[in-house]
Backbone and ligand atoms as CSV (ligand in chain L), in Angstrom:
chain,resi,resn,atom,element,x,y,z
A,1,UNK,N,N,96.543,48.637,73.482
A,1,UNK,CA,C,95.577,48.618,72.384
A,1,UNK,C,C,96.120,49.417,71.202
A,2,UNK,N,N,95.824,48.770,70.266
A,2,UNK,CA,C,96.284,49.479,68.563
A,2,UNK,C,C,95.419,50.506,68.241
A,3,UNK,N,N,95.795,51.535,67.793
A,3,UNK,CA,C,95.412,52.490,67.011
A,3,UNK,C,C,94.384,52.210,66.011
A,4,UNK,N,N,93.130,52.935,65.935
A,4,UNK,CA,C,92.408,52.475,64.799
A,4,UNK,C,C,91.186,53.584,64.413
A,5,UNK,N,N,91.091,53.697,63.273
A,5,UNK,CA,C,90.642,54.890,62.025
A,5,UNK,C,C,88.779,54.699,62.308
A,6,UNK,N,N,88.710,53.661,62.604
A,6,UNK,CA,C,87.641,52.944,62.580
A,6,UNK,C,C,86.709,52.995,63.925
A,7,UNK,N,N,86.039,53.144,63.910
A,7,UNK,CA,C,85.061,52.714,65.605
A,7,UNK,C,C,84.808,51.276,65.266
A,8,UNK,N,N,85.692,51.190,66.872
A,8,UNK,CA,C,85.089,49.405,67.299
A,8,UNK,C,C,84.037,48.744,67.741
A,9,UNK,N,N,83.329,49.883,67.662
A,9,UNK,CA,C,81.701,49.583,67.949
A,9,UNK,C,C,80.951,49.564,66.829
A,10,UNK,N,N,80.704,50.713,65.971
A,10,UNK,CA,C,79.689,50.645,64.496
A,10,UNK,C,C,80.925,50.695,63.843
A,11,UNK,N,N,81.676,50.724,63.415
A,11,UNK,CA,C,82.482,50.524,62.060
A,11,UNK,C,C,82.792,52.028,61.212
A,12,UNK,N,N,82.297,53.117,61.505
A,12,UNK,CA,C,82.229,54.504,60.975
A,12,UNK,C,C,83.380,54.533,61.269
A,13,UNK,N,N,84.000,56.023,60.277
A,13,UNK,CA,C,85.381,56.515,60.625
A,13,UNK,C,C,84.867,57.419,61.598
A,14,UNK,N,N,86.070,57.527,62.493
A,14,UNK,CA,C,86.042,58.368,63.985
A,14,UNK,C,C,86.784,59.843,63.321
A,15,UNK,N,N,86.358,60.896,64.000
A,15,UNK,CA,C,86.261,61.930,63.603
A,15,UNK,C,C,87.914,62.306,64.432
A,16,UNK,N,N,88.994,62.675,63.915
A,16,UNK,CA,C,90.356,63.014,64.312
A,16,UNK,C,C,90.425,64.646,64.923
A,17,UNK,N,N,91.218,64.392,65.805
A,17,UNK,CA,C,91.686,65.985,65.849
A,17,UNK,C,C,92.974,65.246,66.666
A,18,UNK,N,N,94.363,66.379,66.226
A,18,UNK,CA,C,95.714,65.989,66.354
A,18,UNK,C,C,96.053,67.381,67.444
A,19,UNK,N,N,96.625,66.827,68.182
A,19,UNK,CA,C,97.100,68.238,69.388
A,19,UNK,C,C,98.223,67.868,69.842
A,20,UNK,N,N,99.323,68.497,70.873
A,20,UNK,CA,C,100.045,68.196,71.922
A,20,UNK,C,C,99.512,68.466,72.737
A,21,UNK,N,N,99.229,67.723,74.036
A,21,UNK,CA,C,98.491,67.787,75.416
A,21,UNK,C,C,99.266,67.569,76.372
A,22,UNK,N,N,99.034,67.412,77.654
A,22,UNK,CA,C,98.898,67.590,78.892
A,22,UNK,C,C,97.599,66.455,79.187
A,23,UNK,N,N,98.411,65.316,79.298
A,23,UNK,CA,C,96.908,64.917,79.923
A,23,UNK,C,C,97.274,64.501,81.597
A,24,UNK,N,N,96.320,65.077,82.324
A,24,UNK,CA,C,97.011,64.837,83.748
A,24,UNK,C,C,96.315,63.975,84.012
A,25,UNK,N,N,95.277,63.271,83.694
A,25,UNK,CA,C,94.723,61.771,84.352
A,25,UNK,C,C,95.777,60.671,84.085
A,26,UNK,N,N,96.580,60.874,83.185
A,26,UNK,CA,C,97.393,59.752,83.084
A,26,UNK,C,C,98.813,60.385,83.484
A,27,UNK,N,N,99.262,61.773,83.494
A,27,UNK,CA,C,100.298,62.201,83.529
A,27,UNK,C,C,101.360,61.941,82.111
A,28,UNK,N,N,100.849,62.545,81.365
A,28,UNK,CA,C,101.774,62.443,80.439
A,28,UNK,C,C,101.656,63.510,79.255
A,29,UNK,N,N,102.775,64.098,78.634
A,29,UNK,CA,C,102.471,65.038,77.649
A,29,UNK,C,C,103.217,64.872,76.139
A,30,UNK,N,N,102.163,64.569,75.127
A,30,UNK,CA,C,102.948,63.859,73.940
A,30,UNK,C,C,101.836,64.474,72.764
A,31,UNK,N,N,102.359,63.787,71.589
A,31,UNK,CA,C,101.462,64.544,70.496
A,31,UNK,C,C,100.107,63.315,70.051
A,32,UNK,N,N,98.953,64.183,70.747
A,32,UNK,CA,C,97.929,63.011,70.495
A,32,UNK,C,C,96.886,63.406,69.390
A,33,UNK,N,N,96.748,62.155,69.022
A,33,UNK,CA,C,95.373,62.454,68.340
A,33,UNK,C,C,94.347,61.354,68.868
A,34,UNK,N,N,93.379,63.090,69.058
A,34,UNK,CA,C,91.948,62.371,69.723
A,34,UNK,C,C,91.150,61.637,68.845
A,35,UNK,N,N,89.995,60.853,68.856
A,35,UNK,CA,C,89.572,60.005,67.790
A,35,UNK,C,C,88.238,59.827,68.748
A,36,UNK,N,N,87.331,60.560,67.615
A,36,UNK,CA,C,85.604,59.984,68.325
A,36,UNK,C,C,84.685,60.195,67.831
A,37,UNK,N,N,83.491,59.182,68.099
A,37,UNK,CA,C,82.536,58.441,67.615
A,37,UNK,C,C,80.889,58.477,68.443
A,38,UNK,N,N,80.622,59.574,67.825
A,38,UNK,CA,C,79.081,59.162,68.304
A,38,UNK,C,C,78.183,58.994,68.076
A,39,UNK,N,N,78.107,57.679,68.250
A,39,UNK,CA,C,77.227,56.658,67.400
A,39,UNK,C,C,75.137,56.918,68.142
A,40,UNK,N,N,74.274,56.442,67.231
A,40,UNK,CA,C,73.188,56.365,68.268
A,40,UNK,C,C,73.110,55.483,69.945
A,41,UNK,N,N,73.827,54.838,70.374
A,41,UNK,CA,C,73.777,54.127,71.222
A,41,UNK,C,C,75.312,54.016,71.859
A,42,UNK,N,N,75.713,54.871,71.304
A,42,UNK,CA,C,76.990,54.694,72.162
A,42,UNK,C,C,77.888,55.945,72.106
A,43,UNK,N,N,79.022,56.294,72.656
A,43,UNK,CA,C,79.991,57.456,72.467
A,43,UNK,C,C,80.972,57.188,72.645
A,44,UNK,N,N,82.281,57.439,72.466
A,44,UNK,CA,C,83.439,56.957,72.287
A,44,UNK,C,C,84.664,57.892,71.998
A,45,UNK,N,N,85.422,57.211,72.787
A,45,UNK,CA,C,86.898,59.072,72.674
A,45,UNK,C,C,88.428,57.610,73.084
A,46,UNK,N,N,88.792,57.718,71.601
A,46,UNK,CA,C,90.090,56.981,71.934
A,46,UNK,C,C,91.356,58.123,72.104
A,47,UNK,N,N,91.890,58.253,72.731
A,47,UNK,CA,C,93.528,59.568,72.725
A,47,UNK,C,C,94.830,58.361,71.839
A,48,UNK,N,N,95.507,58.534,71.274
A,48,UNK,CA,C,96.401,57.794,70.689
A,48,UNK,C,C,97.923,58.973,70.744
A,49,UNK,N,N,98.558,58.186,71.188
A,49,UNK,CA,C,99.661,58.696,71.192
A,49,UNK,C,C,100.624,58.613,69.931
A,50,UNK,N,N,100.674,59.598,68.683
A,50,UNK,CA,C,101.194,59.738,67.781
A,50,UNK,C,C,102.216,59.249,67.250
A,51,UNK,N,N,103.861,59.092,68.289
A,51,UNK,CA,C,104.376,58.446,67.620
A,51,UNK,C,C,104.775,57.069,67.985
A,52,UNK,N,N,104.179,56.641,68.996
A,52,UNK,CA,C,103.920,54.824,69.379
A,52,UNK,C,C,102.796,53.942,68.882
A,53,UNK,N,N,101.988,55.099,68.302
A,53,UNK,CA,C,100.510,54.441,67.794
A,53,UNK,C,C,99.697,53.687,68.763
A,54,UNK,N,N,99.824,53.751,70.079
A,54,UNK,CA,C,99.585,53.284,70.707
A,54,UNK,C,C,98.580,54.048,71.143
A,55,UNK,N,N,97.149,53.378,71.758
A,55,UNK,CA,C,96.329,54.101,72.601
A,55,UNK,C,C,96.640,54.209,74.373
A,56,UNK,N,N,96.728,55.476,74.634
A,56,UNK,CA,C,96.696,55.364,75.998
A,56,UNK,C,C,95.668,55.915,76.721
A,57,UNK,N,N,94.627,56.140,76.264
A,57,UNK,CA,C,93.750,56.089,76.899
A,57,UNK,C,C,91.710,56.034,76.337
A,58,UNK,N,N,91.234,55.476,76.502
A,58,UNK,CA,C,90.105,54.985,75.920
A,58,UNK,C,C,88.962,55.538,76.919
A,59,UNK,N,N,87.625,56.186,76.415
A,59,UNK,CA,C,86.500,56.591,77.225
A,59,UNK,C,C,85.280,56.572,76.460
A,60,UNK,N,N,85.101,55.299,76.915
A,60,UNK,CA,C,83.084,54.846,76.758
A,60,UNK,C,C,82.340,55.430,77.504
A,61,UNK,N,N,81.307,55.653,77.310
A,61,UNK,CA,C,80.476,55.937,77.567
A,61,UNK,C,C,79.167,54.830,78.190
A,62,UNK,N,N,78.728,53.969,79.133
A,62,UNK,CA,C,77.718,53.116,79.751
A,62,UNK,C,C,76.015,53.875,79.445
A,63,UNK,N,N,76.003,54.685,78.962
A,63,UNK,CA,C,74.631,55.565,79.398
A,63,UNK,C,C,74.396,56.450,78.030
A,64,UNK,N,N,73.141,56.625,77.423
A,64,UNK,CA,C,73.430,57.247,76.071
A,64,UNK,C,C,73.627,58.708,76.510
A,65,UNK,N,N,72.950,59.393,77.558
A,65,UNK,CA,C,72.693,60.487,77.963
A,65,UNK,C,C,74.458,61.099,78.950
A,66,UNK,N,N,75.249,60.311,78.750
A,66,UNK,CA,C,76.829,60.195,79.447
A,66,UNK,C,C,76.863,60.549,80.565
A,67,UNK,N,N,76.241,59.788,81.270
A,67,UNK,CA,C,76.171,59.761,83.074
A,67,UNK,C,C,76.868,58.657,83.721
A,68,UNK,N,N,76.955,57.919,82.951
A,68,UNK,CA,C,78.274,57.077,83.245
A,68,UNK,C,C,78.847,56.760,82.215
A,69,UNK,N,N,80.315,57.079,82.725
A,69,UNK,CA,C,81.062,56.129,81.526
A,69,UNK,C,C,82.813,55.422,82.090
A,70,UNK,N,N,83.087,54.971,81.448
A,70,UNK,CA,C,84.486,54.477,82.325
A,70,UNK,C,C,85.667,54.693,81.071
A,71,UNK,N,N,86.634,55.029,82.042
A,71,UNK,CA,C,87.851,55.622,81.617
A,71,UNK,C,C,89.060,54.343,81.489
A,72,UNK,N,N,89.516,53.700,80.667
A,72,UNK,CA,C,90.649,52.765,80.502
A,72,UNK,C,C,92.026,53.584,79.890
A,73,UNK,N,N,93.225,53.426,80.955
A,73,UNK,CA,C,94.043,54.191,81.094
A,73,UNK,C,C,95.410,52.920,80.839
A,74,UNK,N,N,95.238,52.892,79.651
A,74,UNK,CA,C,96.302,51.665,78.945
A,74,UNK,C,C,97.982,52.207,79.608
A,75,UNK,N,N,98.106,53.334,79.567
A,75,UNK,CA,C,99.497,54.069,79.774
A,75,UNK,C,C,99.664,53.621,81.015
A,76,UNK,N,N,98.960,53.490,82.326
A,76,UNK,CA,C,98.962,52.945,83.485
A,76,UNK,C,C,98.445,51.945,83.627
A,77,UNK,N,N,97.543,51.502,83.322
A,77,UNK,CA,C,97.232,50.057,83.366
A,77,UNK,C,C,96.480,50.323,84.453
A,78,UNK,N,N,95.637,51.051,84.308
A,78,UNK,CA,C,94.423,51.240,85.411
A,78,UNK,C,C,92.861,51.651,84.494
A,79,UNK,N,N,91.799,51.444,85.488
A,79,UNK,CA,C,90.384,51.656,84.920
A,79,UNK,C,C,89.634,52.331,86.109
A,80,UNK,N,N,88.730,53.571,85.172
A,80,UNK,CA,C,88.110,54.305,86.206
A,80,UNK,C,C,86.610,53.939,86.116
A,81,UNK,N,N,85.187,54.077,86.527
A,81,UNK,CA,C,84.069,54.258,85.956
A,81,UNK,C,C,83.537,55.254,86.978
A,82,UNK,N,N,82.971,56.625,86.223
A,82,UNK,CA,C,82.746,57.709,86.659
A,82,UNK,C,C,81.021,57.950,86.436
A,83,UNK,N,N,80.728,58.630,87.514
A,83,UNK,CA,C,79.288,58.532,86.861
A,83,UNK,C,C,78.900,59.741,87.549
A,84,UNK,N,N,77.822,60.474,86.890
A,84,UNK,CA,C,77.267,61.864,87.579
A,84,UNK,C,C,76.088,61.786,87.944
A,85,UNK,N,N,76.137,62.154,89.515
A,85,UNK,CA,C,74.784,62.046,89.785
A,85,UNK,C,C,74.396,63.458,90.693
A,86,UNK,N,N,73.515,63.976,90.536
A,86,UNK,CA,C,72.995,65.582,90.720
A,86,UNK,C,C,74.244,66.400,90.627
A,87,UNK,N,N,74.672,66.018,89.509
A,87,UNK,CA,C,75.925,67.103,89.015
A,87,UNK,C,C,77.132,67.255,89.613
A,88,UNK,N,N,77.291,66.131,90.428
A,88,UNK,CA,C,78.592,65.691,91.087
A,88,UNK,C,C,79.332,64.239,90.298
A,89,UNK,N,N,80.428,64.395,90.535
A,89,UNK,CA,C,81.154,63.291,89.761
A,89,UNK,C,C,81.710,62.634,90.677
A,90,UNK,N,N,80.971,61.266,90.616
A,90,UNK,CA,C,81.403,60.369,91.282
A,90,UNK,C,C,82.807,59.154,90.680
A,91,UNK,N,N,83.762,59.035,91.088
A,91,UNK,CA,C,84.599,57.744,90.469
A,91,UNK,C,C,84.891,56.436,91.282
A,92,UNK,N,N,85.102,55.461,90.712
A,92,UNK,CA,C,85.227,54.710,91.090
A,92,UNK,C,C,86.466,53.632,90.541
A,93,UNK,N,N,87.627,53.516,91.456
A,93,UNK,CA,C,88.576,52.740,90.593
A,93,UNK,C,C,88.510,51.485,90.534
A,94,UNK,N,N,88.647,50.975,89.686
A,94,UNK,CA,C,88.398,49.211,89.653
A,94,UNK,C,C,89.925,48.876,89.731
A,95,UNK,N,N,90.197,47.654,90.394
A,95,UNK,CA,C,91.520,47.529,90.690
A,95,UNK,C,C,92.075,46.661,89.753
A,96,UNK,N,N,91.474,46.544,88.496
A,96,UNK,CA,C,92.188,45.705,87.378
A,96,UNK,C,C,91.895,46.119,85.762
A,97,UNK,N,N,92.354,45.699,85.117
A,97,UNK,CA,C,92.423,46.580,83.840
A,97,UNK,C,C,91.319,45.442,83.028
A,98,UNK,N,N,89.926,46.213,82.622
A,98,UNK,CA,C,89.381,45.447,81.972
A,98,UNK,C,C,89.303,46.243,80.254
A,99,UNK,N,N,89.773,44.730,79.648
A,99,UNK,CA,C,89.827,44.858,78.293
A,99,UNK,C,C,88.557,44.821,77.500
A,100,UNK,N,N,87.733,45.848,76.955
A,100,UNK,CA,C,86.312,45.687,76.018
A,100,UNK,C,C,86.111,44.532,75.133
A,101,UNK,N,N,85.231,43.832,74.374
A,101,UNK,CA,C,85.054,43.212,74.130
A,101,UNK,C,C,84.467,43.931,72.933
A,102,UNK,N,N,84.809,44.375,72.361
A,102,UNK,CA,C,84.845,45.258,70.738
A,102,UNK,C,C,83.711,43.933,69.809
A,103,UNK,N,N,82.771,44.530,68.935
A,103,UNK,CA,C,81.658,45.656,69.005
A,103,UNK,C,C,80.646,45.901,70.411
A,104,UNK,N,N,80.872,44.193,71.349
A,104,UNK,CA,C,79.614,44.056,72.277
A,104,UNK,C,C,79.742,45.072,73.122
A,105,UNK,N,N,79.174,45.914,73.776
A,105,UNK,CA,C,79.035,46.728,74.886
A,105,UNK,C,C,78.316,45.954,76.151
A,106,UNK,N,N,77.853,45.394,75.974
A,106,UNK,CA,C,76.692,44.438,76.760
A,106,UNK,C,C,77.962,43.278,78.061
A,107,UNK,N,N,78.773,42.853,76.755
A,107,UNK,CA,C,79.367,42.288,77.681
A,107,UNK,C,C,80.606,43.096,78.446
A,108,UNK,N,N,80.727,44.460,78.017
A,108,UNK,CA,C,81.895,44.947,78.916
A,108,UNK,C,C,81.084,45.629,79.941
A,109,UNK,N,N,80.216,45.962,80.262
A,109,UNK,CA,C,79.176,45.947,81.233
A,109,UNK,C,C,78.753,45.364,82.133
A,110,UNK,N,N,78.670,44.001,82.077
A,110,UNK,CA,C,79.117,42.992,82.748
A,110,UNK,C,C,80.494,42.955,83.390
A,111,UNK,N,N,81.130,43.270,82.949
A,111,UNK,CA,C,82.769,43.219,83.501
A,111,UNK,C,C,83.232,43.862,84.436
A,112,UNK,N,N,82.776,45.306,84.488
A,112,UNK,CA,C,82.304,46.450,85.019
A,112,UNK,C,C,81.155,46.422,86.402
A,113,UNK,N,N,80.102,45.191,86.311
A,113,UNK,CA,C,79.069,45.444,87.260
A,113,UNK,C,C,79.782,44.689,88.546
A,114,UNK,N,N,81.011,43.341,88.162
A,114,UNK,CA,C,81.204,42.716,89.292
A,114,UNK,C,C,82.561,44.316,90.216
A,115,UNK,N,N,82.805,45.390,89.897
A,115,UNK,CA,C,83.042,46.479,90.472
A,115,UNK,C,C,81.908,47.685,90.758
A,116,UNK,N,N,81.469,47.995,90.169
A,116,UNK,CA,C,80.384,49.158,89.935
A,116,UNK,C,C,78.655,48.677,90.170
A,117,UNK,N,N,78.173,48.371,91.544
A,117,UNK,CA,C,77.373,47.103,91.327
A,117,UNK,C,C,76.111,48.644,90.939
A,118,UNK,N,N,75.514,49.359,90.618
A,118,UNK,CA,C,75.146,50.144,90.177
A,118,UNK,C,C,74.467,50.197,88.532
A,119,UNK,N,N,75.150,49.375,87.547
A,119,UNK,CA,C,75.427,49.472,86.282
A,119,UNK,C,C,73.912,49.150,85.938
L,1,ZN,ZN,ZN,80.835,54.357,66.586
């Protein structure tokens, strides 16, 4: 997924912050900039890896209150959906990489329920 200034959900500019990290969910350490958006109905955290422009890793939010949300891990080519319930974090790996369907949320939810029958 491409890099973008923009939220793919409401269209607002996403709020930047530029770091070098450590990210150990994906294992990798490079110069990122975080990028996020929180919109009334939705929340949103793209990581972009600075000098590939590339996103490697993407985290929606399913729930306005962020009790679930799922993790797309472009750098691996894997997808998580995590959800908290009495303050434990539950995950769940889906064994295929599902691509959002940018602005709809509705239908990546769907995509998500034939793994996560919960949603
Ligand atoms: Zn937004």
């Amino acid at each position: 997924m491409q890099d973008t200034v923009n939220c793919p959900i409401c269209g607002d500019k996403m709020r930047s912050i530029r770091e070098r990290k450590n990210i150990h969910f994906i294992g990798k350490i490079a110069d990122y900039v975080e990028r996020t958006c929180t919109g009334t109905n939705h929340s949103l955290q793209i990581t972009v890896d600075e000098k590939t422009e590339q996103v490697d890793l993407l985290k929606i939010s399913l729930s306005p209150n962020y009790s679930r949300f799922i993790i797309i891990d472009f750098y691996n080519q894997k997808c998580r959906v995590v959800l908290l319930k009495n303050n434990k974090e539950e995950s769940i790996l889906i064994p295929k990489m599902i691509i959002p369907d940018f602005p709809d949320l509705s239908k990546l939810k769907n995509k998500i329920k034939i793994y996560a029958l919960f949603l």
